[in-house]
N, C-alpha and C positions, 0 to 999 in steps of 0.2 A: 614496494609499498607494504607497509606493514595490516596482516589483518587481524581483526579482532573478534572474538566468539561472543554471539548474544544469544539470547532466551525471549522466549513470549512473557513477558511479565504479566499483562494484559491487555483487557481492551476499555476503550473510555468513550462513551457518549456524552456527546453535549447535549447540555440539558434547555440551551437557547437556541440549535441550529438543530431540525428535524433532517434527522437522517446521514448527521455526520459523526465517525468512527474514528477513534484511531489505536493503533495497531503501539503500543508502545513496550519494544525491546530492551533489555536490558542486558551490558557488557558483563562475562561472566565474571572478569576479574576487578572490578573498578565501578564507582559510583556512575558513569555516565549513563544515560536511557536516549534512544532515540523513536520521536515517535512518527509513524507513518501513517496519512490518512485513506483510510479504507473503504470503501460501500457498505452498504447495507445486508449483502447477500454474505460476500468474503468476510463479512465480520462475524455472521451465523457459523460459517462452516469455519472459522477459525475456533470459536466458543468449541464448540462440538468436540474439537476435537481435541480442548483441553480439560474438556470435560468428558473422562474415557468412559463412565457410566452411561451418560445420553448415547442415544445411536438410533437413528433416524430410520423409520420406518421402511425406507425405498432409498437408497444411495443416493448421495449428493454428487454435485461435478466431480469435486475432490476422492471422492470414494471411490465413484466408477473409475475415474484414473489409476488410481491405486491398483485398483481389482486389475484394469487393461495390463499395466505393469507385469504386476507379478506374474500373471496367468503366461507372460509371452518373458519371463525373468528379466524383468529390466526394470532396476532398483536406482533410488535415489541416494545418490553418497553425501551430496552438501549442497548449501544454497550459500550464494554469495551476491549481498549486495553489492554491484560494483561502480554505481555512477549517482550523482545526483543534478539534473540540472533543470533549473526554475522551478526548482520544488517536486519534485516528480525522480522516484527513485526508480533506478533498473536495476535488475535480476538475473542472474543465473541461474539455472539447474543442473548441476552437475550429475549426471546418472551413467549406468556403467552397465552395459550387456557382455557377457562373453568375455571377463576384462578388457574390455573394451570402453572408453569413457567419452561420450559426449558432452555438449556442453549446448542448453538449450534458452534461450531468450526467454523473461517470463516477468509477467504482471510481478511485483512484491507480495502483492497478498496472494496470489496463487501461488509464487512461490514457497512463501511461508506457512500455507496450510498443506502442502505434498508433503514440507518438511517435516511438520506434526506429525503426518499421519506415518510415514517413515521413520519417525523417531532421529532424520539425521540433522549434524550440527550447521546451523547459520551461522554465517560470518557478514563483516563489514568491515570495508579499510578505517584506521586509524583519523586519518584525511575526514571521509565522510561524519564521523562520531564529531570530531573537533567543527565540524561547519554546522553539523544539525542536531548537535547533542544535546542536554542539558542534564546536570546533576538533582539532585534532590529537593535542594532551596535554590530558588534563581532571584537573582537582583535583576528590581526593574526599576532602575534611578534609585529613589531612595528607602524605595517599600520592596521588602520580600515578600516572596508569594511561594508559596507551598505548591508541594508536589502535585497534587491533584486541581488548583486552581488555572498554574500554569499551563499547564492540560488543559481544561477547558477552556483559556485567552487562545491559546495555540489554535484547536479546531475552531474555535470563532472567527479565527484570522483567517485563517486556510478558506473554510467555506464563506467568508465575505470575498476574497480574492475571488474566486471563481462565480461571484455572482456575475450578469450579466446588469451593468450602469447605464449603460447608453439604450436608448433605441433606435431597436434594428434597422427600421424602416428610412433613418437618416443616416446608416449605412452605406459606403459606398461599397461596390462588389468587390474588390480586393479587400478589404476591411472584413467583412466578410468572409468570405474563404480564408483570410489570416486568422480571424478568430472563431471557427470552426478548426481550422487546425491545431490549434491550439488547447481546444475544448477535447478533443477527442485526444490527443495526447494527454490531457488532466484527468483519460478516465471519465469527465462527464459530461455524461452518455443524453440526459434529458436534455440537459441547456444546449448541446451538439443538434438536438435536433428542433431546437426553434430557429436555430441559423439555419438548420440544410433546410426548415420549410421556406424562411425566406428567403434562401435562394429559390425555390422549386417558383416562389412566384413571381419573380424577377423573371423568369425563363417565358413565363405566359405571355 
C-alpha cells in the first residue's frame, strides 16, 4: 500500500458544537486534507506546538514525553496512520533506540503532537486519503461548500454521531456495555461515563 506524507495544516473549531476539534492534515504533494476529530486538551498541545514561540509554563503530556525520550535516547522517526474504522483513526509511532526500531500503538492526536515536537514526517496510506479525504471545494449535490464550511458540516456530523439519543435507563444491559464500548473506543470519555454510571446502578 502506498503511503503518503501529510502536514498539520491546522486546527478547526466548531463554532455550533462546544468543545469539538479537528485536527486537519494536509498531503504534501496534492490537494487532498484529511481531517481528524480531536479533544480539547490534544488540540491545546497540538496549537503549542505549532506555535514554537508559546511554551508553557510547567511541561505538558507531550513535553514531559519528549523530555522522558531524549533523556533515555529514544527518538521518534515517523508517525503513520494506518487504519481507519467507523471513523476512528489508528496510529503508529515509529521510534528507534540504539538502532533499534519499535513500533508503538497511539491515540492520532498523541501521535501527531510527539511528531511536532520531534519535528518527524506523518504519513497515511493512499487508501485512507481516498475514504476520508476531501479537496479544497467539495460537492454536496448541487451546492459547493468551501473549504472552511465543510469543516465545520464535518465536526457537526462527527459530534452529533457520538451524541448519546436514546435513554439509558430503557437500555438493556448489553446495549449497554455495547455502547460504552464503543464510546470509549470514540475517545469519549464524558458520555462513557453516564453509561458505566448506569451500569454502577444496574449492579445495586
Amino acid at each position: 500500500m502506498k503511503l503518503i506524507q501529510v502536514t498539520v495544516k491546522g486546527i478547526s473549531y466548531s463554532e455550533t458544537q462546544t468543545g469539538a476539534y479537528a485536527l486537519i492534515l494536509s498531503e504534501t504533494e496534492g490537494d487532498r486534507k484529511l481531517p481528524v476529530i480531536i479533544g480539547g486538551f490534544e488540540a491545546q498541545s497540538i496549537a503549542i506546538a505549532l506555535e514554537k514561540e508559546v511554551k508553557p509554563s510547567r511541561p505538558l503530556t507531550h513535553d514531559l514525553f519528549k523530555s522522558f525520550g531524549e533523556r533515555f535516547e529514544i527518538f521518534v522517526k515517523q508517525v503513520i496512520i494506518h487504519k481507519l474504522v467507523d471513523g476512528i483513526f489508528y496510529a503508529s509511532i515509529i521510534c528507534e533506540r540504539d538502532k533499534i526500531e519499535e513500533i508503538i500503538d497511539s491515540r492520532t492526536s498523541d501521535a501527531i503532537a510527539l511528531a511536532l515536537r520531534y519535528n518527524a514526517p506523518i504519513f497515511t496510506y493512499d487508501s485512507i486519503l481516498k475514504k476520508a479525504g476531501f479537496t479544497a471545494a467539495v460537492s454536496s449535490g448541487e451546492k459547493k461548500l468551501s473549504e472552511d464550511n465543510w469543516i465545520q458540516n464535518f465536526v457537526s456530523e462527527q459530534k452529533n454521531i457520538k451524541d448519546l439519543n436514546e435513554d439509558l435507563s430503557k437500555l438493556s444491559l448489553k446495549k449497554l456495555k455495547d455502547l460504552l464500548s464503543n464510546l470509549v473506543l470514540q475517545e469519549n470519555y464524558e458520555k462513557a461515563a453516564r453509561v458505566r454510571d448506569e451500569l454502577s446502578k444496574r449492579k445495586k
